[in-house]
C-alpha positions in Angstrom: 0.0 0.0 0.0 1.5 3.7 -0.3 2.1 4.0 3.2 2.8 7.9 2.7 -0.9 9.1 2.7 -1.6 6.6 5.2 -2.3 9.3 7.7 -3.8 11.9 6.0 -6.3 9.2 4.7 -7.4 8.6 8.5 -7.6 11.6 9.2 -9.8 12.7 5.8 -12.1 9.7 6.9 -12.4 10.9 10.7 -13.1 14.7 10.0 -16.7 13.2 9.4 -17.1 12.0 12.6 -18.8 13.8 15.4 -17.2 12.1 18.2 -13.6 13.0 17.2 -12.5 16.6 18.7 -9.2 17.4 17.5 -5.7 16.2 16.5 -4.9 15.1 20.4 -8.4 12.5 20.1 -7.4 11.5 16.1 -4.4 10.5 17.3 -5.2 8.3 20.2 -7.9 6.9 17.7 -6.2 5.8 15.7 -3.0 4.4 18.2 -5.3 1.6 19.9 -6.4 0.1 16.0 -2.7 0.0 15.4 -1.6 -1.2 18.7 -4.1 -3.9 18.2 -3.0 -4.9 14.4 0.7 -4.4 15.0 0.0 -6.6 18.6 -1.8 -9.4 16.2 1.0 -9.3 14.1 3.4 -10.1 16.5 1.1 -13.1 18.1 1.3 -14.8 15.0 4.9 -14.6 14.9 5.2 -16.2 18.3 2.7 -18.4 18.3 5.0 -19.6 15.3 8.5 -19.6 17.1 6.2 -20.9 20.8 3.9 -23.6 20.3 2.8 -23.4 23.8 2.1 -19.7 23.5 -1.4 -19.0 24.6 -2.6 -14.9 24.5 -3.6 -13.0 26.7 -6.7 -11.8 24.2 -9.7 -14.0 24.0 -9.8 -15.6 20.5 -13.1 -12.9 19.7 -11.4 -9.6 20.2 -8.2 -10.8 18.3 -8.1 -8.2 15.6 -7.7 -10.7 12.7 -11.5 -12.1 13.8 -13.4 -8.8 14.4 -11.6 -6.4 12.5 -10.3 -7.7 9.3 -13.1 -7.3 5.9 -12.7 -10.5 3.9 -15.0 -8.4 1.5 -17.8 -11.0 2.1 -20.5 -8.8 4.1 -19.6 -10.5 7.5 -17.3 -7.8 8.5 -19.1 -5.5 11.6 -19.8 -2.3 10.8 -22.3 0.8 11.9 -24.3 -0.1 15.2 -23.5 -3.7 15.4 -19.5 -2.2 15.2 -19.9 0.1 17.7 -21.6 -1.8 19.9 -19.0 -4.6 19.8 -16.0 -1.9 20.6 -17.9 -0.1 23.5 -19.4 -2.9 25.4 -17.2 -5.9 24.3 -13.6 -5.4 23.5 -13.1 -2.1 25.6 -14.7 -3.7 28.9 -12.9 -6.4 28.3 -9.4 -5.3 27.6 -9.2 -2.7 30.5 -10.1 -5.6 32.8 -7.8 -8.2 31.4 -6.4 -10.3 34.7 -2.3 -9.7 35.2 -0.3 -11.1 37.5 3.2 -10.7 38.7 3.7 -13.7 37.0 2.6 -12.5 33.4 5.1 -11.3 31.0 5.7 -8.0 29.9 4.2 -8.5 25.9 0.9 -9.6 27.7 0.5 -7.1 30.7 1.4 -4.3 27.9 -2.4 -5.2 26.2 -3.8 -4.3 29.4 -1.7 -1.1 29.9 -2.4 -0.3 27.1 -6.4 0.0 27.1 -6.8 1.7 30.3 -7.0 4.7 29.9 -7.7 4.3 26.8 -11.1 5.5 24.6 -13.4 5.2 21.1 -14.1 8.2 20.9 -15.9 7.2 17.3 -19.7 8.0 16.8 -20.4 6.3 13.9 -19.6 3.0 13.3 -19.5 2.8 9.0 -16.5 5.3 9.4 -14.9 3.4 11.8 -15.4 0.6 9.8 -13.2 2.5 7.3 -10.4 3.5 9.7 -10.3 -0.2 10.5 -10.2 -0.8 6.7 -7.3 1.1 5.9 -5.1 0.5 9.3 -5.3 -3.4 8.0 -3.8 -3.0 4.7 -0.3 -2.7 6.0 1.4 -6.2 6.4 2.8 -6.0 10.1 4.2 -9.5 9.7 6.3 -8.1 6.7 9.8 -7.1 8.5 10.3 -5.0 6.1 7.0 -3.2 5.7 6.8 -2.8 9.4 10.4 -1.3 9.4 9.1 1.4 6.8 6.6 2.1 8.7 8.7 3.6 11.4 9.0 6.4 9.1 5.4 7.0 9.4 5.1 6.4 12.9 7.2 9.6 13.4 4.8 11.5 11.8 2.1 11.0 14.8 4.7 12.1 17.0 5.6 15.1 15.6 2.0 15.6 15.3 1.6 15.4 18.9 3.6 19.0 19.0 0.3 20.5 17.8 -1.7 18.4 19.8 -2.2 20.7 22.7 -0.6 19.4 26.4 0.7 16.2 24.1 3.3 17.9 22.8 5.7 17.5 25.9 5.7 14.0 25.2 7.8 14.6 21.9 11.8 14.9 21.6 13.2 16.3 18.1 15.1 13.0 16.6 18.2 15.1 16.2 18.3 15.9 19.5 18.4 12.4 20.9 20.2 11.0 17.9 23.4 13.3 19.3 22.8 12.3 22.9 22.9 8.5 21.9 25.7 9.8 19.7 28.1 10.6 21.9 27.3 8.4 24.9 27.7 5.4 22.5 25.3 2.6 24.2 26.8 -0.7 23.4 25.0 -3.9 23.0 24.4 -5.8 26.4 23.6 -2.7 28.2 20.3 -1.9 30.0 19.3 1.7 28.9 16.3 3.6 30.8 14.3 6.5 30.4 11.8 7.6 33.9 10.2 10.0 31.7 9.9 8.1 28.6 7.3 9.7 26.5 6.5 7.7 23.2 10.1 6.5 23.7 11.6 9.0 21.2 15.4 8.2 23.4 15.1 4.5 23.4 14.2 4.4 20.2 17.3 6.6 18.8 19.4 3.6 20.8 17.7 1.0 20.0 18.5 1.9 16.2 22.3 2.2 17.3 22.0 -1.3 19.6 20.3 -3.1 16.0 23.7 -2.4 14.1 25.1 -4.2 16.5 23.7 -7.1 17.2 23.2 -8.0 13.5 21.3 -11.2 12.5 22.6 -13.4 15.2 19.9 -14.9 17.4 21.8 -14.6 20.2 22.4 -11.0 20.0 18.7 -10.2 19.1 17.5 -11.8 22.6 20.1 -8.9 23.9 18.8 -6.4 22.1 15.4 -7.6 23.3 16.3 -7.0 26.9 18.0 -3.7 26.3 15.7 -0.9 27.5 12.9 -0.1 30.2 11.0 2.7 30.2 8.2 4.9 32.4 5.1 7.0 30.9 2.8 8.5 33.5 0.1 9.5 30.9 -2.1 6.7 29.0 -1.4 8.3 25.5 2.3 8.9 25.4 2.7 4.8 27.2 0.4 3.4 24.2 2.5 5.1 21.4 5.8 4.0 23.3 4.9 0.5 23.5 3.6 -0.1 19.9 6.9 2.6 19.2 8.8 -0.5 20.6 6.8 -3.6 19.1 7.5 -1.6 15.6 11.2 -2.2 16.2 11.5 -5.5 17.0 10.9 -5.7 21.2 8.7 -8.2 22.2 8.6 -7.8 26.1 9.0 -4.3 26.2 9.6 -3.1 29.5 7.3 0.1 29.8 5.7 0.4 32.8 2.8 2.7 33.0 3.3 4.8 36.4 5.1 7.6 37.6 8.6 7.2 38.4 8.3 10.0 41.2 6.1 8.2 43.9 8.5 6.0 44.7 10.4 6.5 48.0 14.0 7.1 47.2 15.2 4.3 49.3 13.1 1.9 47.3 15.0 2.6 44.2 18.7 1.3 46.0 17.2 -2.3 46.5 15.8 -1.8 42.4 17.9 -2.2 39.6 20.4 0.2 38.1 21.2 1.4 34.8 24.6 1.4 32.4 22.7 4.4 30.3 20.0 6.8 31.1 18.7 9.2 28.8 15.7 12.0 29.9 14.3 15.1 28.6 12.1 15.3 31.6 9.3 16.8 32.2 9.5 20.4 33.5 8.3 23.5 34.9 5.8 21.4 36.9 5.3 21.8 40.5 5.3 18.7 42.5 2.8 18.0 45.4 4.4 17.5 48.9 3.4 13.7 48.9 5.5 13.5 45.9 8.5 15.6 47.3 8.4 13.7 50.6 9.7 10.5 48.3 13.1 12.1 48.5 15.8 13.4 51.8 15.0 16.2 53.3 18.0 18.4 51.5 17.2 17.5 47.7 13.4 17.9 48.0 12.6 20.3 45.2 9.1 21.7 44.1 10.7 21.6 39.9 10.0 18.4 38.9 13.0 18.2 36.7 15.4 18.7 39.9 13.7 15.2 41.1 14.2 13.7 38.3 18.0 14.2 38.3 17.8 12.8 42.2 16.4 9.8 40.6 19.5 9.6 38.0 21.6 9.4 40.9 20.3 6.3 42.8 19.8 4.8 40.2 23.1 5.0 37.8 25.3 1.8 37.4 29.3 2.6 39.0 30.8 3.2 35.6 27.2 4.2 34.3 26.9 6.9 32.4 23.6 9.7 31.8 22.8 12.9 29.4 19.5 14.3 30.2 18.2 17.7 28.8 17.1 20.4 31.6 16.2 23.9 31.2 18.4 27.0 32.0 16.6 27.7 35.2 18.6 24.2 36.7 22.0 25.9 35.8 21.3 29.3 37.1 19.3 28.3 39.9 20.4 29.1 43.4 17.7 27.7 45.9 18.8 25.3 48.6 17.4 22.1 46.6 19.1 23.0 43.4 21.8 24.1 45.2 21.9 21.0 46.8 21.6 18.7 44.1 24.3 20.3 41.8 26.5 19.8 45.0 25.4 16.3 45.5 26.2 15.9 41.3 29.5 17.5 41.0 31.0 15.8 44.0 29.9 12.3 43.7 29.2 12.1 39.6 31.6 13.5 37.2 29.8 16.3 35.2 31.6 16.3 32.4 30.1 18.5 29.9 27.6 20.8 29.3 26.3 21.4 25.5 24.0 24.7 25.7 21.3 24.4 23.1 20.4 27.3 21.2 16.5 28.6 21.9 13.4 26.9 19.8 14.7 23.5 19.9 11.4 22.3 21.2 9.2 24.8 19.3 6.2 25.2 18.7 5.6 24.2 21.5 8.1 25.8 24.2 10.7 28.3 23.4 12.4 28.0 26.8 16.4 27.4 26.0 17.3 24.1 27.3 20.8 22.2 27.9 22.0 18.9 27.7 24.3 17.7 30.5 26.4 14.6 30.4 27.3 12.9 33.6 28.7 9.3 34.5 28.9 7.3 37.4 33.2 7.2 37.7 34.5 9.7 40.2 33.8 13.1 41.5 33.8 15.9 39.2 37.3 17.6 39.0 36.3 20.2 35.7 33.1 21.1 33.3 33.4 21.7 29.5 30.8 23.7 28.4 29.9 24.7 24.9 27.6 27.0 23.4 26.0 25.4 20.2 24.7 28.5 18.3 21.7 29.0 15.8 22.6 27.7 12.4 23.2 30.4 9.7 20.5 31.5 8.0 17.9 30.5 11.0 16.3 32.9 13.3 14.3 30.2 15.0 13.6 26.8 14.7 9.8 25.8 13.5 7.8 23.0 12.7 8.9 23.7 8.9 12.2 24.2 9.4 13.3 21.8 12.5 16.5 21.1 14.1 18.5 18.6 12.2 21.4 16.6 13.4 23.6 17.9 10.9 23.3 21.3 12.9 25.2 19.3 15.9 28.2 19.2 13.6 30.2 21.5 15.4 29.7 20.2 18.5 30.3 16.5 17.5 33.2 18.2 15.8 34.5 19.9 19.2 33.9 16.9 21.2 36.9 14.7 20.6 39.0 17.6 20.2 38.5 19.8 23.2 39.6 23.3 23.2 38.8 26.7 24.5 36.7 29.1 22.3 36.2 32.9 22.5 33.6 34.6 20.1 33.4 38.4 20.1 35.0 38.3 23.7 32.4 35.6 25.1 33.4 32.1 25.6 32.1 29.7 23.4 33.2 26.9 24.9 35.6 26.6 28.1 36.5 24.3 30.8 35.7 25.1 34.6 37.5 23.9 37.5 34.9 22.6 40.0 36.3 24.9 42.6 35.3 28.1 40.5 32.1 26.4 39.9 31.6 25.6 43.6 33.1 29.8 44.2 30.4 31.2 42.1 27.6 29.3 44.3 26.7 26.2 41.9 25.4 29.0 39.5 26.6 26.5 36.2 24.6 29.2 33.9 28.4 29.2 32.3 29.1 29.9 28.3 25.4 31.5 27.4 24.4 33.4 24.6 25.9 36.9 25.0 23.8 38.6 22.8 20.4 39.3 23.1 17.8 36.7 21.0 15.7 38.3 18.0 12.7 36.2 19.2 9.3 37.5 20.4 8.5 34.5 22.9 5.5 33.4 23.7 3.4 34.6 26.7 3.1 31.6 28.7 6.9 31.1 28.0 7.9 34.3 29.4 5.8 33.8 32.3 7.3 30.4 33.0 10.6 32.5 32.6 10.0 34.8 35.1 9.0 32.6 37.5 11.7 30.5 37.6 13.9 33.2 38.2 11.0 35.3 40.5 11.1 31.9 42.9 14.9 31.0 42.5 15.5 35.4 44.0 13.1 34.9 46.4 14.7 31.7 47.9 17.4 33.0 48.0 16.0 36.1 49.9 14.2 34.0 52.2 17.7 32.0 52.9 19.8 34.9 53.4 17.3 36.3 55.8 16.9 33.4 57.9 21.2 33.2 58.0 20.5 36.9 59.2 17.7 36.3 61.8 19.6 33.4 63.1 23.1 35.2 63.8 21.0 38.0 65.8 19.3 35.5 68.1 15.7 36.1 66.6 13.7 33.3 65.4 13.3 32.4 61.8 10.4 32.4 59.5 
């Protein structure tokens, strides 16, 4: 089939449809039909390889008996259609009995459907979504791989999707973290935050070089990466993200990483590789914060995140994670304390400074990548500036970062040395003691010059209250030092 219109044709078909309200409900539309095909797919390969394999899915909600037209007017449609989704296969899969005992590529169907909706109204239009989501061969390796191609285009969608967006990652982005952290074959790679899995899939295309055709190696690559998605629609496009490249027990749990009490995560397993763009500019409740000691108990959920990097990074491990400026200049006790806790125990090695509109349209906020391992304490900081290509103002959703725009820095990074641009440093190492002397403030090679960018409102808000609440922390600090020393009573 010519895969290339395969989305737009969806989307032509559910414009009719009353039920569906916008891009964020096409989209999850049309992820549980695919989950379900690309899942069938994968059945009948290991019922194949398995003869004792027995699903999970009662034989009358497989998708090759309900859902397939053999063009012989048996094929549900209108009421009797909908009525088989809403009060059959929906009931049916969200209640789907899991044990601890039930593996991963089973537990995943019922992950998958709960939170999960038809939002469809009429049934001979769905009918036709159905119709067209079955003509790709999912047990074809090689139609399934070009359909990764595709794939991405519901991901990028999601950046338009309202609140989805944040579950997107440009691919340049983590194709130059998984470029230069290098994550070999036989290591166990995680993401807390994982999105639709936009960093595990970036290794896992880097991991399949590797390992070849060799059966062996394949059951490695199998076991190579675990994931977390707090939200139902981001975990159902990360799992079938992962069945589309060849992961049968995908390890995506569907929870949230930060309600787990911190000494939980030492007796849990640990990681060679972690790579995050975290959520942030969220404000975490005080059940939440309460997970962690008393010292590195943060409001930014971001700053918890890195907390959770550090209990949970293999000696020798190694992380790159992508925060926002207001971690480097921040000067709060919990920041403050966590950049303490990360230079002297972790070696912060580098520090790429990303230049603004990476993530647009949907945040202009300028983010930075920081790379980290698990091998001694930190004894100096590179950081580099990577500027706006020539001949961009700002990135868009037409004109996107590339990974051909991280040339310079991949460039720079074997070949380290000082850079000074119109007096400003470019790029420049940092002794931790003159890092330590100016407070933990690592807001360290910037942009000198003011950007020619209009942001938007809720991005300048955001803005100025990171820096609004880092001041008056530090206000509120510096007062209580004050109060102390004079024998009053702090607030």
């Amino acid at each position: 089939m010519a895969i290339v219109n395969f989305v737009k044709r969806i989307q032509d078909v559910m414009r009719n449809d009353a039920g569906v309200n916008g891009d964020a409900q096409r989209i999850e539309q049309i992820v549980w039909c695919l989950f379900l095909k690309i899942y069938d797919a994968k059945e009948e390969e290991w019922e194949l390889i398995h003869d004792d394999y027995v699903s999970i899915i009662p034989e009358a909600l497989k998708w090759r008996y309900w859902a397939v037209d053999s063009r012989d007017g048996k094929a549900l449609t209108g009421d009797a259609l909908l009525d088989f989704v809403n009060n059959k296969l929906f009931p049916t899969l969200k209640s789907l009995e899991v044990t601890e005992e039930t593996p991963m590529n089973q537990v995943m169907v019922r992950y998958a459907f709960e939170d999960a909706n038809n939002y469809m109204k009429d049934g001979v239009l769905l009918r036709q979504v159905i119709n067209i989501i079955d003509e790709i061969d999912f047990t074809e390796s090689k139609e399934r791989h070009d359909f990764g191609a595709i794939y991405e285009s519901f991901l990028k969608d999601l950046q338009s999707a309202g609140n989805s967006g944040e579950f997107y990652t440009p691919r340049a982005v983590t194709d130059f973290m998984v470029q230069v952290t290098k994550p070999k074959l036989g290591e166990r790679i995680a993401d807390f935050a994982c999105g639709t899995g936009g960093f595990l899939v970036s290794a896992l295309n880097s991991l399949s070089k590797q390992a070849g055709e060799s059966t062996e190696n394949r059951e490695i690559y199998n076991n190579s990466v675990f994931g977390v998605e707090k939200k139902a629609l981001p975990h159902i496009l990360c799992v079938t993200n992962m069945l589309l490249h060849d992961i049968d027990n995908p390890t995506i749990i569907h929870g949230n990483t930060l309600e787990t009490d911190y000494k939980e995560y030492r007796r849990q397993e640990q990681f060679d590789l972690v790579l995050m763009n975290p959520p942030y500019g969220g404000n975490e409740k005080d059940s939440v914060k309460s997970n962690f000691p008393m010292e590195l108990r943060s409001s930014e959920t971001a700053d918890l995140f890195i907390n959770i990097i550090m209990f949970r990074l293999k000696k020798n491990g190694r992380c790159a994670i992508i925060l926002p400026d207001g971690f480097l200049f921040g000067t709060d006790n919990a920041k403050v304390n966590i950049k303490k806790k990360l230079l002297e125990e972790f070696n912060l090695h580098t520090v790429i400074r990303m230049p603004h509109s990476v993530f647009a349209p949907y945040t202009s906020i300028t983010t930075n990548i920081l790379f980290f391992d698990n091998t001694k304490p930190t004894e100096s900081t590179w950081f580099y500036r990577l500027d706006m290509p020539e001949g961009y103002k700002n990135f868009s959703k037409t004109k996107p970062m590339k990974l051909e725009h991280f040339n310079p820095a991949l460039s720079w990074w074997d070949n380290r040395e000082e850079i000074i641009v119109d007096g400003f440093p470019k790029a420049k190492e940092y002794k931790v003691e003159e890092i330590a002397a100016n407070g933990y403030n690592i807001d360290l090679c910037g942009f000198p010059h003011e950007e020619e960018e209009i942001l938007d409102p809720m991005d300048l808000i955001q803005q100025y209250q990171e820096k609004r609440a880092a001041l008056n922390t530090e206000i509120d600090f510096v007062l209580d030092k004050i109060t102390s020393l004079i024998g009053g009573k702090t607030l």
